[in-house]
C-alpha positions in Angstrom: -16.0 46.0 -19.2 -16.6 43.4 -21.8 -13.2 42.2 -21.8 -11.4 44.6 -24.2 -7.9 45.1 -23.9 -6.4 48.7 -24.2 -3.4 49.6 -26.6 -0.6 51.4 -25.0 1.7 53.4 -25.8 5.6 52.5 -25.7 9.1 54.7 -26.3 10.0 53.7 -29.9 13.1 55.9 -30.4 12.0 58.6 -33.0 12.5 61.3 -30.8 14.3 63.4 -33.3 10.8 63.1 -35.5 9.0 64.5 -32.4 7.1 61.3 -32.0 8.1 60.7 -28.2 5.7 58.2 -27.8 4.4 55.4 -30.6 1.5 52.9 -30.5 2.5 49.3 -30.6 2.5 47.5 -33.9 1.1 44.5 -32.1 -1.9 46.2 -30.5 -5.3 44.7 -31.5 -8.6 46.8 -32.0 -10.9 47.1 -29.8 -13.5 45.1 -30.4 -17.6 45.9 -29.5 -19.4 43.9 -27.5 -21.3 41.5 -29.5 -25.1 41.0 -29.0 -24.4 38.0 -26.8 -22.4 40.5 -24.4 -25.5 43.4 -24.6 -27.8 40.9 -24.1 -25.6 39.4 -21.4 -24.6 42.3 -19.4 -28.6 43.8 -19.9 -29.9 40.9 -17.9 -27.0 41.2 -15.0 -27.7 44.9 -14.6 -31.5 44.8 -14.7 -32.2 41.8 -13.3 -34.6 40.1 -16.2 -36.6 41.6 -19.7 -38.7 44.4 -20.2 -36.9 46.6 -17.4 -35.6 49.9 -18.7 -32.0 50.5 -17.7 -29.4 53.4 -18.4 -27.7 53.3 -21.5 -24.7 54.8 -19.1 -25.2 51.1 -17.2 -23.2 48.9 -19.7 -20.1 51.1 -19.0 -19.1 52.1 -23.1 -17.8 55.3 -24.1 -20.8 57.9 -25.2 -18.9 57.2 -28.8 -19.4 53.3 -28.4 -22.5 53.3 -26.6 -23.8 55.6 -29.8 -22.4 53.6 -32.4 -22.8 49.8 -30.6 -26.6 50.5 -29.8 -27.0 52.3 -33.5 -26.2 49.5 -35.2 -28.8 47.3 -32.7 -31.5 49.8 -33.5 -30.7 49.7 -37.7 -30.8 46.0 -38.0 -34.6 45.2 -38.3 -34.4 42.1 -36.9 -32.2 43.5 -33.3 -34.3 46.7 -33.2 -37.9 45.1 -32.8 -36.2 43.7 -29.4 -35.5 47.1 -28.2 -36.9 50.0 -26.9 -35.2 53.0 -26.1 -36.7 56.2 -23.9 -35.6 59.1 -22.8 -35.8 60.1 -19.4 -35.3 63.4 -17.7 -32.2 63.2 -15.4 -32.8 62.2 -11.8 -32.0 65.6 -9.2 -28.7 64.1 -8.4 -28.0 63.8 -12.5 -27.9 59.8 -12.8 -29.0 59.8 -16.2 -26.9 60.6 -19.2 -28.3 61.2 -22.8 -26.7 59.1 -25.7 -28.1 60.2 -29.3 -29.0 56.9 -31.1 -29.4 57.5 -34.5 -30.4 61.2 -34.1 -32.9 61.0 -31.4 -31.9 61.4 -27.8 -32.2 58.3 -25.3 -31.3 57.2 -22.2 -32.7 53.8 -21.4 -32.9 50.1 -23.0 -35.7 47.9 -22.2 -34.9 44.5 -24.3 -37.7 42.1 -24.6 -37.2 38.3 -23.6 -38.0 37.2 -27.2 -34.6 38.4 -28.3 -32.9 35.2 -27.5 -35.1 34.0 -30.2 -32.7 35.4 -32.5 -29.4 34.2 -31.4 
């Protein structure tokens, strides 16, 4: 989604050690989406600041989504930007739940003043 690449998995030989598959030495870790991206990606989705869209939107794991937006919503100086609700989930169920620092959310509204920052 933001241009990550995804390490596979390759026949290494150690069969005997039960290890039929291995990851490649060479495989880089995944990197987050920088605030650049969010911020990027955020405007695409909702079409300007100050709309609420799902969390579920920027197409992250729950485990990145939880961790990426956690470390938005600790920095003082990101978080004031933000602002995260929770919202029931529609009838059909288009609205998932992330926890973001212990509290449950499901939408991002950023305000335009956050390019301020960059």
């Amino acid at each position: 989604m933001f241009g990550y690449e995804e390490s596979g998995y390759e026949e290494c030989g150690y069969e005997e050690f039960g290890y039929e598959e291995c990851l490649h030495m060479s495989a880089a870790p995944r990197l987050s989406p920088s605030l650049r991206d969010v911020i990027d990606k955020y405007r695409q989705l909702a079409g300007g600041f100050g709309c609420p869209l799902p969390l579920a939107a920027f197409g992250l794991s729950t485990e990145e989504t939880e961790r990426v937006f956690g470390i938005f919503d600790e920095d003082y100086h990101i978080s004031r930007f933000f602002h995260f609700t929770y919202e029931l989930a529609a009838a059909d169920g288009s609205s998932r739940s992330y926890h973001i620092n212990g509290f449950p959310q499901s939408h991002v509204a950023l305000d335009a003043d956050i390019e301020s920052i960059l």
